[in-house]
Structure formats: C-alpha cells, structure tokens
LOZA-33778 format. One record per residue (C-alpha): residue in three letters; x, y, z. Coordinates in steps of 0.05 Angstrom, whole numbers, plus 5000, padded with zeros to 4 digits. Example, Ala and Ser with C-alpha at 12.3 -4.5 7.8 and 13.67 -1.06 7.14 Angstrom:
BEGIN
ALA524649105156/SER527349795143/
This chain:
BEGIN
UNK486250725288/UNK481250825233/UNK473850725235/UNK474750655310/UNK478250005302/UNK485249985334/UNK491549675295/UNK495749355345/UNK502549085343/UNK498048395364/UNK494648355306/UNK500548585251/UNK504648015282/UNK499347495274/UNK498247735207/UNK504747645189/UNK505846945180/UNK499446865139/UNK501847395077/UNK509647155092/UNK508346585036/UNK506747144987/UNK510847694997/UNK518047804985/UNK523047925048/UNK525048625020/UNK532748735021/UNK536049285060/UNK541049755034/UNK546350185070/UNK549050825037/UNK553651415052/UNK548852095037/UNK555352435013/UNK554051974951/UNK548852414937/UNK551953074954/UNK550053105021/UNK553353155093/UNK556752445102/UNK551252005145/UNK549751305135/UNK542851205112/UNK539550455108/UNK534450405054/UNK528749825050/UNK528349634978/UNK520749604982/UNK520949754908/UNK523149014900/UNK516748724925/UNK511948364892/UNK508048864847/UNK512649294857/UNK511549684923/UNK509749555000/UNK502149504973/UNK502848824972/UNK501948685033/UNK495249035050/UNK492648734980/UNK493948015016/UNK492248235083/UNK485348385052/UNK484047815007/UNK486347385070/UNK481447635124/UNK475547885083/UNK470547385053/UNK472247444972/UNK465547474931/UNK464747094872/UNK464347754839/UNK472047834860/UNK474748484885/UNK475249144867/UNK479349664880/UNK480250454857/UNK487850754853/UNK493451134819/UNK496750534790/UNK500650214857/UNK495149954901/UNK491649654836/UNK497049234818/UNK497549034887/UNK490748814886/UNK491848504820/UNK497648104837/UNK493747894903/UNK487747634865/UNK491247364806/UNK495746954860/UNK489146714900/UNK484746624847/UNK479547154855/UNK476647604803/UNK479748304803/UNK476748954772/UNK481449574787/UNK478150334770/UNK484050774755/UNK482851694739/UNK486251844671/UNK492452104703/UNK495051354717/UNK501851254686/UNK501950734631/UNK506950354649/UNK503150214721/UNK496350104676/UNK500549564638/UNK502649224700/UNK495149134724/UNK493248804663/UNK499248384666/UNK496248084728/UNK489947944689/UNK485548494726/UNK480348814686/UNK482649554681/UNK477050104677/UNK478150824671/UNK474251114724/UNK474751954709/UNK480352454704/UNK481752374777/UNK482151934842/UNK476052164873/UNK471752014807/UNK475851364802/UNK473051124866/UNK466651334865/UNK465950894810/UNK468850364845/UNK464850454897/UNK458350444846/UNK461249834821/UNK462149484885/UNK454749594899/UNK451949324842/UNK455748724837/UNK457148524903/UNK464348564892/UNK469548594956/UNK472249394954/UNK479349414976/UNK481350174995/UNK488850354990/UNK489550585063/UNK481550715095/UNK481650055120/UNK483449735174/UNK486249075147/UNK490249415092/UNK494249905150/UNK495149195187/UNK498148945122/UNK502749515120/UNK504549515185/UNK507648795172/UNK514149265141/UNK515549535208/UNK515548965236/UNK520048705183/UNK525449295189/UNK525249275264/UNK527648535247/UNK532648785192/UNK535249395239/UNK533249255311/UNK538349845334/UNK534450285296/UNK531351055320/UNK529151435265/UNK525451245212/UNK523051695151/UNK515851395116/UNK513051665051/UNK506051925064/UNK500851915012/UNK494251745036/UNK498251505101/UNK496350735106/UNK503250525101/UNK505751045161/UNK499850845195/UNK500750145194/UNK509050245212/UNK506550735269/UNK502650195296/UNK507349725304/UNK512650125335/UNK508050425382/UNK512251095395/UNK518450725416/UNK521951065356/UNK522251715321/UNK517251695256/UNK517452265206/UNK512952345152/UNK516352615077/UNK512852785021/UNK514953124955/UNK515253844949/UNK512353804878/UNK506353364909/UNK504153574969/UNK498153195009/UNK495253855047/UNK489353795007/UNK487453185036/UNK487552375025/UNK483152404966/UNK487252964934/UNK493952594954/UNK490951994934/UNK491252264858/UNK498352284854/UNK500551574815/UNK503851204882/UNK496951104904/
C-alpha cells in the first residue's frame, strides 16, 4: 500500500499485458554458490539487468506513462541514474517529452544513457533530495507528469509485474531475496505474492538505506 491505495495481485496482472509489448521477458539463470566460494546451493538469478534500460525500472516507467494522462509538457522524473533512463526509454518509446533531474553523484555512464533516449538531462543539486525538489518545482510550473521511482502507486504495480513474471519462470519457488533501495520494486513483488512465500530484503553493507528512502534514494540504482 502507499498513499492508502492498495496494490493487488488484481491489478499487477491486468497491468501486465498492457507493458508486455514493451518490456523484455527477462531470462533466468541457475548457478551453483560454490562458484563463488560459497557452501554448494543452487541459486536462480533473474537477469533483470537485461531489460530494457537496463534494470526492472522499466516497467513502472511504462506502467506510469500507460495509466496516467501524459501532458504535453511530457514527464518528469528525479533519480540516481536507473529510474531516469527508465523514464527515458518509456517516453522516447511513446512519444512523450521527457525531462529527468539527476544530484551530481549520478554515474556518467547512467547520465549518458538518459540522453541516449533523448531525455533532457538537468543536474538538479549534489544529492537526491535536492534533485527532486527540483523536479518537483519543475513539474509545477510546467504542468509536466512527475514520475517518482517507488512513492507511487502505479510504478510499485509496474514492479510488481516481475513477481508475477518469476512466479511464471519458477512456480516451485519459496524464497526469494529483493534488492531494496527506496523499496518500490520489493513492494511491488510483495504484492503480488501476497505472503505465500518467504521475501527478504538485501542491501549493501557499504550502502545502507537506515537513513531513509530519500537518503537510499541517493545511492546511483535509484
């Protein structure tokens, strides 16, 4: 739930049909942990990373640019690098107008990719929080559409279109480890499992989110 609106596994399977045309069926990939000098386990890893834009974001970005009335102003959208080229590579695909606001921290290589999608890229401060503030200024005074990277409900449905999709990959499966940031995507994944499997959160010990979305939202996955 956020905002008091509920994500149910209803709504992330009618969604899913509508982004299916633009998103990639992500492969999965099976692997012994002792490859990685670890206790021997077999591990199955969604390739995610091979999605359009490069990361699960996709999938919110459409979700969002599919339900929500698109401006002629376009969309905007603040982030770390990953949720603007989503947003990017939604826009550019639909037609719409895209402005992303990124803090200075933003790799390069993830700055390059949102102008490859023909965004207009603005440096919005040295970090997430000043980024979207801006954003947010911008959105006001232009009437553009602001697309958050996990504060809204139609982006957690969009993410929780990749449970559905591993549930359909691995229906046997009981444990599944999600990479929290500002937590739409384990939001969206928790929704559509509904507690009938394990979820555990991981994050990097380097990174930490205990400081909250806005902090977490800093780091460059967002």
């Amino acid at each position: 739930m956020t905002n008091g609106i509920t994500v149910t596994r209803e709504r992330i399977a009618a969604m899913e049909p509508r982004i299916r045309p633009y998103i990639r069926h992500t492969p999965v990939l099976r692997v012994d942990m002792a490859d990685f000098d670890r206790p021997p386990l077999a591990v199955d890893l969604k390739l995610e990373c091979l999605q359009h834009s490069g990361s699960f974001k996709a999938r919110g970005a459409f979700t969002n640019l599919l339900e929500r009335a698109v401006p002629k102003a376009g969309v905007v959208a603040a982030s770390g690098g990953n949720h603007g080229a989503a947003v990017a590579y939604a826009a550019m695909r639909l037609g719409h107008k895209a402005t992303i606001f990124v803090p200075e921290v933003s790799p390069a290589a993830k700055l390059e990719r949102i102008r490859s999608y023909g965004a207009e890229l603005i440096v919005g401060g040295a970090r997430y929080a000043e980024a979207l503030a801006a954003s947010e200024r911008f959105a006001e005074e232009t009437g553009a559409l602001q697309i958050h990277a996990f504060n809204q409900e139609e982006t957690l449905v969009g993410q929780g279109t990749l449970g559905l999709e591993i549930e359909a990959d691995l229906p046997r499966i009981d444990t599944l480890l999600v990479a929290v940031g500002g937590g739409g995507l384990i939001g969206g994944i928790a929704a559509w499992f509904a507690g009938r499997i394990r979820i555990i959160a991981v994050e990097p010990e380097g990174a930490p989110t205990r400081f909250g979305a806005s902090e977490s939202a800093a780091m460059p996955s967002a």
